[in-house]
N, C-alpha and C positions, 0 to 999 in steps of 0.2 A: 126374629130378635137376634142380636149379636151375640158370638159367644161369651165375650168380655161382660155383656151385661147380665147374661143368664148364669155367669159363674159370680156374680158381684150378689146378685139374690139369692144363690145357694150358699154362700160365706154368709148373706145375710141371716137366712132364716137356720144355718147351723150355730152363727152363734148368738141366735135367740133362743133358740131349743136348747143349748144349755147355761142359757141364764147369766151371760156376759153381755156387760156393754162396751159401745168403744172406747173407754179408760180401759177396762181390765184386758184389754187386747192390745193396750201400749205398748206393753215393753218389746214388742215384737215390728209392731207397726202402729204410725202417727196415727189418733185418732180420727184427727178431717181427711188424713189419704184413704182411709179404712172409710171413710163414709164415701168418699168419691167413686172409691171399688164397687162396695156395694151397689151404687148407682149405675155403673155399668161406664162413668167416665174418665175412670183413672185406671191404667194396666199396674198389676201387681208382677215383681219380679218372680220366677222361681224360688230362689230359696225363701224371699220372704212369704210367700203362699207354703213351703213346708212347715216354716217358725210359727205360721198362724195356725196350720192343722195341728200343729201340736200341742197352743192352747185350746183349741177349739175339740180337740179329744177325735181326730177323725185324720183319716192316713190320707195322704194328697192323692192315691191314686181313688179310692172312697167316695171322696169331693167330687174328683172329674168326670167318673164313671155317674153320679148322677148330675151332675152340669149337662154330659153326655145328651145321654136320657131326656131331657128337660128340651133342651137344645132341638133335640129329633120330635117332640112331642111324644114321646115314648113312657109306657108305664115302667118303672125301676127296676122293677122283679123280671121284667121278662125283657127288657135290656140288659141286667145283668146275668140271665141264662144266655142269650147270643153270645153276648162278650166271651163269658167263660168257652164257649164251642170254638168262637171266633182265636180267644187265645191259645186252645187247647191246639186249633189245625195249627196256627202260627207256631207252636213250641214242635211239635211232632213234626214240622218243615224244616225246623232248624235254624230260624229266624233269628233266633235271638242267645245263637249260638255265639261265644265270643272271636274275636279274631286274633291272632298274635300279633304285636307292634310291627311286625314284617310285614305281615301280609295286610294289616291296616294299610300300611305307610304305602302299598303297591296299589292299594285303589281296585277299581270296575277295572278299571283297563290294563290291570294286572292279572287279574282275576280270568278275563276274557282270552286275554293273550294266553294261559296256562290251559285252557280250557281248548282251546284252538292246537297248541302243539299237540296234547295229547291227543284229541280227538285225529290229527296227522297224522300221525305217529301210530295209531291202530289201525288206518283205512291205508296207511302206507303195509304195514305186516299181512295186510289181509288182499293185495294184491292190487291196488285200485293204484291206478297213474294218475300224475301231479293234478292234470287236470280234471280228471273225474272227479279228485278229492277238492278241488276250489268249487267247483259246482257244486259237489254236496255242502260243504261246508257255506257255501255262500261269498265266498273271500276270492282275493286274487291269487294267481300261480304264481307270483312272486312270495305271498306270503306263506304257501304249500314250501316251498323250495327253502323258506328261514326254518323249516321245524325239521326239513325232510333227512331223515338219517341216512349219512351215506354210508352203504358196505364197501370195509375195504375184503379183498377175497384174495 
């Protein structure tokens, strides 16, 4: 089953459990798009899926985590034990660490390239020649020789 339609039956059956129908869901969302959702044949935006969790009394992430669940044929309770491990290794990696608009705006291949000089740049201090260090590195000797610190003596 599609994700779009197993998240349209979990909007469905949260706002039957609490006792709204699609009038009392208007003012957020038209009530034939909210029925098309539930059907599984109309995508709902983001924020208009937050403006519904929060008639619907239930936090967007709540929702997805068992749409999730649903989706995988997964019991709740022990989908939401993985998750939580799964999030816990993901925050302890540093995943979801922020970045500064600098180092956003530089990208993977900002990030790579910084990772590349330094790593240089210690196997340069620890005696290894240009080429040793493109082979360990994996990179060209051209690219050893853009990081390589020259001594002046």
């Amino acid at each position: 089953m599609s994700y779009e339609k197993v998240l349209g039956e979990v909007v469905r059956d949260v706002r039957l459990r609490a006792g709204l129908t699609h009038d009392a869901c208007a003012e957020v969302i038209n009530a034939s798009h909210l029925r098309q959702v539930e059907k599984g044949l109309a995508a709902v935006r983001i924020d208009t899926l937050v403006a519904l969790c929060g008639v619907l009394g239930v936090s967007p992430s709540q929702l997805l985590l068992v749409v999730e669940a649903r989706s995988a044929s997964l019991d709740v309770e022990r989908h939401l034990s993985a998750s939580n491990k799964h999030l816990r290794a993901l925050l302890d990696a540093g995943r979801f660490e922020p970045f500064t608009q600098e180092d956003a705006a530089r990208g993977v291949r900002g990030q790579k390239a910084d990772a590349t000089r330094d790593e240089t740049r210690r196997l340069q201090a620890e005696g290894l020649s240009k080429a040793e260090i493109a082979r360990q590195l994996s990179v060209t000797v051209r690219t050893v020789e853009r990081y390589w610190i020259k001594r002046t003596e």
